[in-house]
C-alpha positions in Angstrom: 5.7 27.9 22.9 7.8 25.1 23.4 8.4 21.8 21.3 6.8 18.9 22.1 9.2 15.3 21.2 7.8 12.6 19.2 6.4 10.2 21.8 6.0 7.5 18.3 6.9 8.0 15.1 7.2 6.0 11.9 10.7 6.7 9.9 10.3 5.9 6.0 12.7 5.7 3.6 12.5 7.0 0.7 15.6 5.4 -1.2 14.2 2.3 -0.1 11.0 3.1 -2.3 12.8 3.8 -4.8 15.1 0.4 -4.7 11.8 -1.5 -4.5 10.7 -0.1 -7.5 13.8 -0.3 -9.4 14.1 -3.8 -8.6 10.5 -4.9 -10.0 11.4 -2.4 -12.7 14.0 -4.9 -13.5 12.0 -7.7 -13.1 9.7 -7.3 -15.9 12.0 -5.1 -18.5 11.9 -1.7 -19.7 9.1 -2.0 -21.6 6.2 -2.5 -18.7 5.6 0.3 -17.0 4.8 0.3 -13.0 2.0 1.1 -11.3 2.6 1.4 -7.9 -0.7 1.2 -5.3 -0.5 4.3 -2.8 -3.7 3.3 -1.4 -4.5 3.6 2.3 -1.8 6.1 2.9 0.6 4.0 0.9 -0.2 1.4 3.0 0.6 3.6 5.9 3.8 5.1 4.3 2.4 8.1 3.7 0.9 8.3 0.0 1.9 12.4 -1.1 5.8 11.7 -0.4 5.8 7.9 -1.9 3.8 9.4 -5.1 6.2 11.9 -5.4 9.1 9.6 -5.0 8.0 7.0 -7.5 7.1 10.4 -9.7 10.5 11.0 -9.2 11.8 7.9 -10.1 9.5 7.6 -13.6 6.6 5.3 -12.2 4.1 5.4 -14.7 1.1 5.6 -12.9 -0.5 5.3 -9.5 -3.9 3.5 -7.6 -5.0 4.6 -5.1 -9.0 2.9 -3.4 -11.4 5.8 -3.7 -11.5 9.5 -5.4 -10.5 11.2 -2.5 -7.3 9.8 -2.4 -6.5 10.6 -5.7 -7.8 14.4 -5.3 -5.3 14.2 -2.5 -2.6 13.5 -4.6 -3.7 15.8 -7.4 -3.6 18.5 -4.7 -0.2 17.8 -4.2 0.8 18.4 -7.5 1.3 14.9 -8.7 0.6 14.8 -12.7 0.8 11.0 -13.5 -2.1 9.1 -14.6 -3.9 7.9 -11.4 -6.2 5.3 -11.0 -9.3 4.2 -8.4 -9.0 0.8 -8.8 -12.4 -1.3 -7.6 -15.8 0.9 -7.1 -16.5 4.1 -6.7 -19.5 6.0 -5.8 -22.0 7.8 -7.9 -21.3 11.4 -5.8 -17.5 10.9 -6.1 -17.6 10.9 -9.7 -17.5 14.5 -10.3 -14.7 15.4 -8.8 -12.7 12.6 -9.8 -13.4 13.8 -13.5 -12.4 17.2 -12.5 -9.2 15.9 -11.2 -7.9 14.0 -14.1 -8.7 11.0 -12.2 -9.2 7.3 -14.2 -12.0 5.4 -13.0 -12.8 2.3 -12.7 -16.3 0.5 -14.1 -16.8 -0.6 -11.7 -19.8 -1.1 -11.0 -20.8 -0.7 -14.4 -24.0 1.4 -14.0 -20.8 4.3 -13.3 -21.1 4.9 -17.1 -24.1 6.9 -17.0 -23.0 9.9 -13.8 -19.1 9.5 -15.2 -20.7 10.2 -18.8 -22.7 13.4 -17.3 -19.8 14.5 -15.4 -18.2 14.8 -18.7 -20.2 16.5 -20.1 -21.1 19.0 -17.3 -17.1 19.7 -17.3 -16.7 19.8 -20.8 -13.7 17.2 -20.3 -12.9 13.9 -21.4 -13.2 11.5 -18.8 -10.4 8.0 -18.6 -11.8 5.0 -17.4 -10.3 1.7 -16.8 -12.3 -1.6 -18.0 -12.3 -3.6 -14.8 -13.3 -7.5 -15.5 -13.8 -9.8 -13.0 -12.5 -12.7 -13.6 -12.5 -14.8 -10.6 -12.5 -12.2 -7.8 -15.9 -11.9 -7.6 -15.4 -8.3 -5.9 -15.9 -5.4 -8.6 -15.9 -5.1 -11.9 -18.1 -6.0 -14.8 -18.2 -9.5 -15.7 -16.5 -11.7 -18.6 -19.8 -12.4 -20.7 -20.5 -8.4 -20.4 -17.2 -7.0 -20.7 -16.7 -6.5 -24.8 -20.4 -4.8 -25.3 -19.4 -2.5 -22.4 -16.1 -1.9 -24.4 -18.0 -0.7 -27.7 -20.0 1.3 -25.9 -17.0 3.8 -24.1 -15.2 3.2 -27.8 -18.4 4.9 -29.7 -18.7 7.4 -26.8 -16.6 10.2 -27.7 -16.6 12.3 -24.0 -15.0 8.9 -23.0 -11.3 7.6 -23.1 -10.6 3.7 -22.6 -7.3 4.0 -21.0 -7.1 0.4 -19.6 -8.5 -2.9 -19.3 -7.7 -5.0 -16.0 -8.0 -7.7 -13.9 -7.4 -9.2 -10.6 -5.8 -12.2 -9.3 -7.5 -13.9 -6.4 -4.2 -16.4 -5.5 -1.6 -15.3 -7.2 0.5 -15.4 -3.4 0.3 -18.9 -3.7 2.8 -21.5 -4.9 -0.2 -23.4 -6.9 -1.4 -20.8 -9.8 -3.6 -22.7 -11.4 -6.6 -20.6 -10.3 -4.6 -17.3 -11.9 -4.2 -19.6 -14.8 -7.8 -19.7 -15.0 -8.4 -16.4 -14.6 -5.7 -15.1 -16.9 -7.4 -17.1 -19.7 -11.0 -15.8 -19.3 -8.7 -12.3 -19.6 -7.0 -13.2 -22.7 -10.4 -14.0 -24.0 -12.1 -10.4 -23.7 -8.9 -8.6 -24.8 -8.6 -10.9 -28.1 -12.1 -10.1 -28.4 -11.8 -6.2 -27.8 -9.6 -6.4 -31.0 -10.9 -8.4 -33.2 -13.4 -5.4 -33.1 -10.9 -3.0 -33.4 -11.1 -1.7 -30.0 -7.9 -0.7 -28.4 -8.4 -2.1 -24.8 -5.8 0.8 -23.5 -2.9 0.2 -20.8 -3.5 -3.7 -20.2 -2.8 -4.6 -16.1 -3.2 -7.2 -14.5 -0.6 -8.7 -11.8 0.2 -7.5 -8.7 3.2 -7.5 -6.1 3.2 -11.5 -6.0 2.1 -11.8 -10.2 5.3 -9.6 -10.6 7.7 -12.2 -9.6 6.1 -15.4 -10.7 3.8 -15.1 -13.9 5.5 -13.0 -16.5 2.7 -13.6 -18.7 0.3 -11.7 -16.8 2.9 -8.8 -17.1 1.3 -7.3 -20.5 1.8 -3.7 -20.6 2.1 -2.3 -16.9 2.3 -4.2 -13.4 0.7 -2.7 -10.0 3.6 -2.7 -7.1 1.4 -3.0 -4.0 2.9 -4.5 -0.9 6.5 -5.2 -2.3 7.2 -1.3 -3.2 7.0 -0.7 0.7 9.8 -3.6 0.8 7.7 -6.8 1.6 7.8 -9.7 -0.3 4.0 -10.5 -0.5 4.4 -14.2 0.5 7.1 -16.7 2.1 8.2 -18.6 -0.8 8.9 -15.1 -2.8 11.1 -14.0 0.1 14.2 -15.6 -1.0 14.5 -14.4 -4.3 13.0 -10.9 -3.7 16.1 -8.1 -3.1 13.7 -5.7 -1.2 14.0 -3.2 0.8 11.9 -2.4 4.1 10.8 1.1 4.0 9.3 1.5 7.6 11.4 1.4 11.1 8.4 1.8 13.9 9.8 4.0 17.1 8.8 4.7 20.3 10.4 6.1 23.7 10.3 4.6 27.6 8.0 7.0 29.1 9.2 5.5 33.0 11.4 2.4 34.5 10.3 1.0 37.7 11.1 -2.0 39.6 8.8 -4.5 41.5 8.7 -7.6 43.5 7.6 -10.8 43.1 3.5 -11.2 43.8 3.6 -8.3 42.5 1.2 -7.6 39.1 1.7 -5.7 35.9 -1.8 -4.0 34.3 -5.7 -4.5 33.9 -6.8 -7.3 35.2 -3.1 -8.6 36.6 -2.7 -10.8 34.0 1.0 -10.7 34.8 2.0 -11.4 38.4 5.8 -11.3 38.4 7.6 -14.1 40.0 10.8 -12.7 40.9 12.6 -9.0 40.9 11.7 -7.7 38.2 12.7 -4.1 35.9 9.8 -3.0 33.8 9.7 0.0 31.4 6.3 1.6 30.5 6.2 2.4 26.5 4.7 5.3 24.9 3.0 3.5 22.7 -0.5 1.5 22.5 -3.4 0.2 20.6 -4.7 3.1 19.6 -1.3 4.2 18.3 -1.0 0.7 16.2 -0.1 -1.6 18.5 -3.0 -4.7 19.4 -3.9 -6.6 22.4 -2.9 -9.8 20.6 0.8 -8.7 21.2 -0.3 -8.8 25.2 2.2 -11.2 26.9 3.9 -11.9 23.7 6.0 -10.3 21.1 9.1 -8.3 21.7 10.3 -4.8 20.9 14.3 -3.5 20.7 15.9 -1.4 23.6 19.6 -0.4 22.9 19.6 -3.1 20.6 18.7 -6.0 22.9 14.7 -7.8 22.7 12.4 -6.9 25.7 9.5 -9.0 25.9 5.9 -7.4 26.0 4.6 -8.2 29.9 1.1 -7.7 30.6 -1.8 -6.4 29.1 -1.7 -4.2 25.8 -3.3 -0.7 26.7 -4.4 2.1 24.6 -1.7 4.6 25.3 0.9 2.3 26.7 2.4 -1.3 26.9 5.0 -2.4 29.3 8.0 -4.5 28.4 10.4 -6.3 30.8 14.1 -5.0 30.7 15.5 -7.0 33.8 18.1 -8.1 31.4 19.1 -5.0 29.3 21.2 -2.4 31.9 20.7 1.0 31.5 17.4 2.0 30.8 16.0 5.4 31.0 13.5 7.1 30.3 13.2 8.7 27.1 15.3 5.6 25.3 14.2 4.6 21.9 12.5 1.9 21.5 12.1 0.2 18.5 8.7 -1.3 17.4 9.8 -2.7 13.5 13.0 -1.9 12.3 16.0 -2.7 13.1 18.5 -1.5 16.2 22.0 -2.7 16.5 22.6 -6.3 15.0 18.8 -7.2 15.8 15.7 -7.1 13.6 11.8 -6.8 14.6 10.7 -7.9 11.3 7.0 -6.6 10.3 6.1 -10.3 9.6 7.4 -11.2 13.0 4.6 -8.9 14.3 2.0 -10.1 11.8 2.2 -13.3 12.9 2.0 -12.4 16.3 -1.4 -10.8 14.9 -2.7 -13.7 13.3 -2.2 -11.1 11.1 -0.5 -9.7 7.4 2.0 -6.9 7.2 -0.7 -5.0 4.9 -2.4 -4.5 8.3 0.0 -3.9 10.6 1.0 -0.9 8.3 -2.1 0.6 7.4 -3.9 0.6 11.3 -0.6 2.7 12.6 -2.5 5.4 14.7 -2.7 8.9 13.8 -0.5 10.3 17.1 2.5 7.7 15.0 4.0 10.3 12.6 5.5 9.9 9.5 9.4 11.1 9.0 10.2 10.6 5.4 14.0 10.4 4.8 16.5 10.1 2.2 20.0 8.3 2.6 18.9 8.8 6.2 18.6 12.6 5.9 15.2 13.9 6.4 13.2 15.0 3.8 11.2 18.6 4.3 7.6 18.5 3.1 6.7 20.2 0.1 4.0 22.1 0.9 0.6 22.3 -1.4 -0.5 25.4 -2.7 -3.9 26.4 -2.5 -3.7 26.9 -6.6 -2.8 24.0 -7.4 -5.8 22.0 -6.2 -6.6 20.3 -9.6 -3.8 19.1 -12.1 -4.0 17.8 -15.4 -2.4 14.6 -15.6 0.3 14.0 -17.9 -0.6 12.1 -21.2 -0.3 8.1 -20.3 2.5 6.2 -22.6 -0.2 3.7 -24.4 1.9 0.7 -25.9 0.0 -0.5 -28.7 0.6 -4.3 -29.1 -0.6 -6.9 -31.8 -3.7 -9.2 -31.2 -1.7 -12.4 -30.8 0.1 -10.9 -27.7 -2.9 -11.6 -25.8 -3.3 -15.1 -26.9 -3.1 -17.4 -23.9 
């Protein structure tokens, strides 16, 4: 049989990754460790190669949204600690125990089937505290939080292996709300040990909490968005030396000319005006592409912009390339990335989306696939072994710290 060519594709780059978390690394010194979110794929990086490459580079942990994801990773043969930040569900709990998996408490009723799950494995099951403090998503709440705490410290099947929060605005310039929240945090923790109750690996900030509030920093950061090389708002941007991970690449499936009166699509909701070149892309919205870019937006032919003309479709989108000579068939086209000495930036097409890059990243389609490379050089897959479907995680680095650290 034949091979068949990648009609879109998604190249990632692993160094790239790894500068990301280097730099954050940096930000907040060698004693905080990083947890970097893989969640959703790693935001549609691909979450078994970014795990292994921030295993590789000494990340201390990972989060991923739900068991399964973890289980994933465990099957992969990743050994650090992993956590499912938010809620779970009751029937995911046993085979996140079995995985070496910490849980959230989130909600708090998950004591009771992660207790029995314990207890049916014979192993000790990590959990993370999870307190909302302003959120108002998961968690258990303030008031609640430091008789919850007791309880997993007198329960001996149980390990508390962190206590956590989550900022609601920490993206924007005014953090007076993360301010808030951070005191309500400092409150339970200072609590937890004035009853002697080691609250674990203490998290709290996030991509955007990693570059402006080193006091939220504590004793391990979660590296969402700006791991994948996206600063997670505009007025971070400047002062963030990241790199983008993802280039987004299709091909020109045909090249065809036509007339003007003539239309381009469903509906014609482009009727061309004058002579004019069109290439039809191998690419459309059910490969990650949306109908908002219909009309508008560009993409990068031989390193030159050609403007999206007419209506988004699922398997294709046509672009104008009157102006750009040459092109064939089977050309590259560049979605996000860079080609030549121009840039399609992912916020360039977030915007176009009314959008975020968080989902223009995670709602790629599942015919985009993922090339993870190196320095360029593509990386071969590892592949998982049937016998290594559970792993036991590697012992989490707790830093102990005094009582008046947490005192806002």
């Amino acid at each position: 049989m034949g091979s068949i060519a990648e009609r879109a594709w998604a190249e990632v780059e692993l160094s790239a990754i790894a500068h990301n978390l280097k730099f954050a690394q940096v930000r907040v010194g060698s004693s905080v460790g990083i947890m970097a979110i893989v969640k959703s794929n790693a935001y549609g990086h691909g979450a078994v190669e970014v795990a292994r490459e921030v295993e590789r580079q000494g990340g201390r942990a990972l989060g991923v949204a739900s068991p399964a994801e973890g289980v994933e990773l465990r099957q992969a043969g990743i050994r650090i600690p992993i956590l499912v930040t938010g809620s779970s569900l009751e029937d995911e709990i046993e085979a996140a125990v079995d995985c070496d998996l910490s849980l959230s408490l989130s909600p708090p009723e998950l004591l009771t089937p992660i207790l029995s799950a314990a207890r049916k494995l014979k192993r000790t099951a990590r959990v993370h505290l999870l307190i909302d403090t302003g959120m108002s998503r998961d968690g258990v709440k303030v008031e609640d939080a430091l008789e919850l705490a007791e309880h997993i410290a007198e329960t001996p099947e149980l390990v508390l292996d962190g206590t956590y929060t989550h900022f609601a605005t920490a993206a924007l310039p005014d953090k007076t709300f993360c301010y808030e929240q951070l005191d309500r945090f400092n409150r339970v923790l200072n609590a937890m040990l004035g009853r002697d109750i080691h609250p674990g690996n203490v998290h709290c900030a996030n991509s955007s909490a990693v570059f402006t509030l080193p006091a939220s920093h504590f004793d391990m950061v979660r590296q969402g968005i700006s791991l994948y090389g996206i600063a997670p708002s505009a007025h971070i941007r400047a002062e963030a030396d990241l790199m983008p991970a993802m280039t987004v690449k299709t091909r020109v499936m045909s090249v065809q000319q036509i007339g003007p009166g003539e239309s381009v699509g469903y509906f014609r909701e482009y009727v061309a005006t004058r002579p004019t070149r069109l290439a039809t892309l191998a690419m459309g919205y059910a490969d990650g592409l949306r109908l908002a870019m219909s009309h508008k937006g560009q993409v990068l032919i031989h390193g030159r912009r050609a403007s999206y003309t007419g209506r988004v479709m699922m398997d294709t989108a046509v672009v104008d390339v009157t102006s750009i000579p040459g092109v064939r068939a089977g050309d590259e086209v560049t979605i996000i990335g860079k080609s030549g000495r121009n840039e399609i930036k992912v916020e360039e097409v977030a915007a176009l989306w009314e959008s975020t890059p968080y989902e223009v990243f995670s709602t790629l389609g599942r015919r985009v696939r993922l090339i993870h490379t190196r320095n360029g050089k593509p990386v071969i897959p590892v592949p998982v072994s049937e016998s290594r479907t559970v792993q036991q995680a590697a012992e989490p680095t707790r830093i102990v710290r005094p009582a008046e650290t947490f005192t806002p």
